[in-house]
C-alpha positions as CSV (number, residue, x, y, z in Angstrom):
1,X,-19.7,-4.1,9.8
2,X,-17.5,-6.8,8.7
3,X,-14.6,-6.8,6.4
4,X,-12.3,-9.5,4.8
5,X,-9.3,-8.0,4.9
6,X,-6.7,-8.2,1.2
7,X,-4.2,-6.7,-0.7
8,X,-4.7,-6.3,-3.8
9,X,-2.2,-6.7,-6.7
10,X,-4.0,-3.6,-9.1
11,X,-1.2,-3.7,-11.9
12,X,-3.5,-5.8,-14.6
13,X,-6.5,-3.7,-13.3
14,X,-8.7,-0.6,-14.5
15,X,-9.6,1.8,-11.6
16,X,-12.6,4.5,-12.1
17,X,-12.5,7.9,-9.9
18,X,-15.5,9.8,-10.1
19,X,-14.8,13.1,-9.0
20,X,-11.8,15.3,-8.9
21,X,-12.1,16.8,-5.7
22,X,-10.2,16.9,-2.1
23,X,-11.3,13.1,-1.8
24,X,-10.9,12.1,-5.3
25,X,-7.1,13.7,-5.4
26,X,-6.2,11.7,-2.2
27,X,-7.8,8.0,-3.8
28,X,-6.0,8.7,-6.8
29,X,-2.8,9.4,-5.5
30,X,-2.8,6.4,-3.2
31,X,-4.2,4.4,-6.3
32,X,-0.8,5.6,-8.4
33,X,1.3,4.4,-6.0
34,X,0.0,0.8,-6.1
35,X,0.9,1.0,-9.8
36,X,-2.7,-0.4,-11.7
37,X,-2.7,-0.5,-15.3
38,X,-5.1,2.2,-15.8
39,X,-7.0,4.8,-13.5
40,X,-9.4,6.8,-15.7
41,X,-11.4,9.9,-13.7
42,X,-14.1,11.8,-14.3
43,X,-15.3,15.0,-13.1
44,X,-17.5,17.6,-14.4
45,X,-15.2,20.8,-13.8
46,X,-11.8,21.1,-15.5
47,X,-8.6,19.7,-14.1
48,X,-7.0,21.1,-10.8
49,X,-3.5,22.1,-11.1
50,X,-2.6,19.0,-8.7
51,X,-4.7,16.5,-10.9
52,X,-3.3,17.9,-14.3
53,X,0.2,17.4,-12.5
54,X,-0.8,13.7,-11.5
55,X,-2.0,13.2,-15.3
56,X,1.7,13.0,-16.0
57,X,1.7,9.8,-15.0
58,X,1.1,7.3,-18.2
59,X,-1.4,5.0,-16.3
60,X,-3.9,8.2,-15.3
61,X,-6.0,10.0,-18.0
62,X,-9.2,12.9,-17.2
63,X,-12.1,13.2,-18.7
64,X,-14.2,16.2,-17.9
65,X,-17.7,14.8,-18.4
66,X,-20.4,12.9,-16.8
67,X,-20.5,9.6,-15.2
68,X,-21.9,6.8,-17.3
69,X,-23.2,3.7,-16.4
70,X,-21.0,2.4,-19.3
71,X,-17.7,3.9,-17.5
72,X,-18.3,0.7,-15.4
73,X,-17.0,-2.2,-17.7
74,X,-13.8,-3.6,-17.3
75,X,-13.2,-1.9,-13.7
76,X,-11.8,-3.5,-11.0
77,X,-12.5,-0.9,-8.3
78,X,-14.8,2.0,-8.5
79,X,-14.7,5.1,-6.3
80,X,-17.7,7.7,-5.9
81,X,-16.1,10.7,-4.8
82,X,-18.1,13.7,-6.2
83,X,-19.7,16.1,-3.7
84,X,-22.9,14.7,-4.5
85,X,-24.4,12.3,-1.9
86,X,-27.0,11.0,-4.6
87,X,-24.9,10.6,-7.4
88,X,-22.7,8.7,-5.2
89,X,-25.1,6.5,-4.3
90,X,-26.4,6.0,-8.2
91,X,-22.8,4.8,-9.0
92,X,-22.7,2.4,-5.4
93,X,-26.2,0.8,-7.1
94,X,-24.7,0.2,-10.6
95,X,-21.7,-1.3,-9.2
96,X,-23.4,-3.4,-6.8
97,X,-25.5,-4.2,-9.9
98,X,-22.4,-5.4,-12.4
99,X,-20.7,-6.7,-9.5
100,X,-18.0,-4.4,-9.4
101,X,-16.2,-3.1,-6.0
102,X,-17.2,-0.1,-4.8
103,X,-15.7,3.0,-1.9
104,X,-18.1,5.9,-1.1
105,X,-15.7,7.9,1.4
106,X,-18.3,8.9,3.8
107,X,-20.6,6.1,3.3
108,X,-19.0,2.8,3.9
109,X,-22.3,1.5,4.9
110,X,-23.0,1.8,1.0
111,X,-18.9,0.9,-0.2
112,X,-18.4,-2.7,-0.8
113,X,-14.5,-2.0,-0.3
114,X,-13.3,0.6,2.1
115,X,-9.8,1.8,2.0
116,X,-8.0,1.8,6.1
117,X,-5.8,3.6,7.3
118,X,-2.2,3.0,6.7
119,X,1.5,2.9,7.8
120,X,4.4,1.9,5.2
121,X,7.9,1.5,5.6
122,X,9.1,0.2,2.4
123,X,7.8,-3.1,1.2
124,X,6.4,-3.3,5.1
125,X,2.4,-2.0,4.6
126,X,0.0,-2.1,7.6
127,X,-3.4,-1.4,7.5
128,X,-6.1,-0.6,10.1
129,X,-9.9,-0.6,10.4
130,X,-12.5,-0.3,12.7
131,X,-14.8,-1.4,10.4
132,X,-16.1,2.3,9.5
133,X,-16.8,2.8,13.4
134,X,-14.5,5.5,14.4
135,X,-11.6,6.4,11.7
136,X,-10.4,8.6,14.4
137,X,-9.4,5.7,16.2
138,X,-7.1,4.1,13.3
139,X,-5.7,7.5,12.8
140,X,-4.7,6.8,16.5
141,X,-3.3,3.4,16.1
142,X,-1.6,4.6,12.7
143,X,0.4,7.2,15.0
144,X,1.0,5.3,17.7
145,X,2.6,2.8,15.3
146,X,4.5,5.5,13.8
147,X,6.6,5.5,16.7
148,X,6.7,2.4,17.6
149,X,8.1,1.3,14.1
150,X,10.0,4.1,13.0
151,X,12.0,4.2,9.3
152,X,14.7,2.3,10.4
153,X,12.0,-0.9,9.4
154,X,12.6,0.2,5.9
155,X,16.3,-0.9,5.3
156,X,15.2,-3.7,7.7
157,X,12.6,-5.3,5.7
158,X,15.0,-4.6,2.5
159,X,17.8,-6.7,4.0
160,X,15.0,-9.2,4.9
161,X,13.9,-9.5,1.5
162,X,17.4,-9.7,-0.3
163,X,18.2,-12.1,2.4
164,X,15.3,-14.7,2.2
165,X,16.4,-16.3,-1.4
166,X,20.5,-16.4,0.0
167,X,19.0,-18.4,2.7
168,X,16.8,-20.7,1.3
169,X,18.9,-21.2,-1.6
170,X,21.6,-23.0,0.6
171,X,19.4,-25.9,1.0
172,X,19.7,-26.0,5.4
173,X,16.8,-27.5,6.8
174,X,13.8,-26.3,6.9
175,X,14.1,-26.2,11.0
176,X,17.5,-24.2,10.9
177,X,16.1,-21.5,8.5
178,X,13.7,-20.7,10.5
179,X,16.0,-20.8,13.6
180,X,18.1,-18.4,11.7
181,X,15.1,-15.9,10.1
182,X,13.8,-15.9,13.6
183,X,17.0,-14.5,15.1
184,X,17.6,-12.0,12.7
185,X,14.1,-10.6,13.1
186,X,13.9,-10.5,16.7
187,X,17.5,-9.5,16.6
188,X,18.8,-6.0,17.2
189,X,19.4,-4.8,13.6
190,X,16.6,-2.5,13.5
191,X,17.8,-0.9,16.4
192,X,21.4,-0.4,14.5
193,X,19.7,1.0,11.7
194,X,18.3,3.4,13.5
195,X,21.4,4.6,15.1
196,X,23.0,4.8,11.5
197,X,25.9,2.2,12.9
198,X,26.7,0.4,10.1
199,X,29.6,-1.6,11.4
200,X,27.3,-2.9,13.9
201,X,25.0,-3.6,11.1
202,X,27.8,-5.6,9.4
203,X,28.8,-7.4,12.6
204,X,25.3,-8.4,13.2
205,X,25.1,-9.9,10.1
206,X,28.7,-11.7,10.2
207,X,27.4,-13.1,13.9
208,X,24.0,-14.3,12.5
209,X,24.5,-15.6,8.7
210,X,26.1,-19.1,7.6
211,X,30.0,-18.7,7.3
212,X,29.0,-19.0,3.3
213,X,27.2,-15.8,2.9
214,X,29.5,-13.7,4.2
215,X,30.8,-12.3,0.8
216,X,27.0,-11.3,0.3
217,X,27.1,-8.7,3.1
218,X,28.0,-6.2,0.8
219,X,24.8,-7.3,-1.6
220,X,22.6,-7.4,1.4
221,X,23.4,-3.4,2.4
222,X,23.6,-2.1,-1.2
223,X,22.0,1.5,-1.3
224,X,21.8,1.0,2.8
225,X,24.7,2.1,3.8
């Protein structure tokens, strides 16, 4: 099975849950992090203790009734997670139907989205798929990964980011940015930040940056150090 892999941008969007369960807690967690504008769920039994603590969120509301073909409009994704193979089917058809995306856990042969496994560090996300063939196998990856980027790549990519715009605001060529973004990510920074030395941190960055953004050192480790 193939897949076009995205990320989406959810915070203008309206996300449906159907079911409240095991599943259905876990997609609407990781759907609260990515911060959509609305994330209604349904379910037929009343609220679990974890979901009624998850309601505190504005964006989230229950409602403890049935599924609706109506509950469809205006929904960006949809996910079928009741314990009910049928009924999750029903909801994949009517989405297929109004064209809206689709995730059946156990069924991605029926989702028209699936959701991959994933590793974050920050504002660093990566994803994995095997296409629906063998989740064990990303869980593998994912781990693997785990140790090979460790949380030290979370301050790094946060000095990348405040970085960037200092950079590009200087107006250097095009060719010496990328000289200099190059060097600072293949650089041994990470490797500093993982050791906690933040005077090697700031002598790294003295060695690497322009002579002009020195005084922005500070800046660059705020809430780092």
């Amino acid at each position: 099975m193939r897949h076009y892999p995205a990320f989406l941008n959810l915070s203008a969007c309206s996300c449906l849950v159907v079911g409240a369960g095991a599943v259905g807690l876990r997609k609407i967690t990781t759907l609260l992090s990515a911060g959509p504008r609305e994330i209604c769920v349904l379910d037929l039994g009343e609220a679990s203790k974890e979901l009624l603590d998850l309601c505190a969120s504005p964006s989230l509301h229950f409602e403890q009734r049935e599924f609706d073909e109506s509950d469809l409009k205006g929904r960006t994704l949809v996910f079928a997670c009741t314990n009910n193979a049928k009924v999750n089917s029903h909801i994949a058809e009517l989405c297929q139907k109004h064209g809206t995306l689709c995730n059946i856990a156990d069924a991605p042969d029926k989702s028209t989205f699936i959701v991959p496994a994933s590793l974050k560090r920050g504002a660093l996300v990566l994803a994995l798929s095997t296409g629906g063939a063998s989740p064990a196998v990303s869980r593998r990856i994912r781990m693997e990964l785990e140790k090979a980027l460790g949380p030290e790549y979370e301050p790094f990519v946060a000095i990348m980011g405040r970085l960037r715009p200092l950079i590009l605001n200087l107006g250097l060529p095009t060719a010496q940015n990328t000289t200099l973004f190059r060097q600072l990510a293949l650089g041994p920074l990470p490797e500093a930040l993982r050791e906690n030395d933040m005077l090697r941190v700031r002598d790294l960055l003295s060695e690497a940056l322009p002579p002009q953004l020195h005084s922005h050192i500070g800046e660059l480790l705020d809430g780092i150090e």
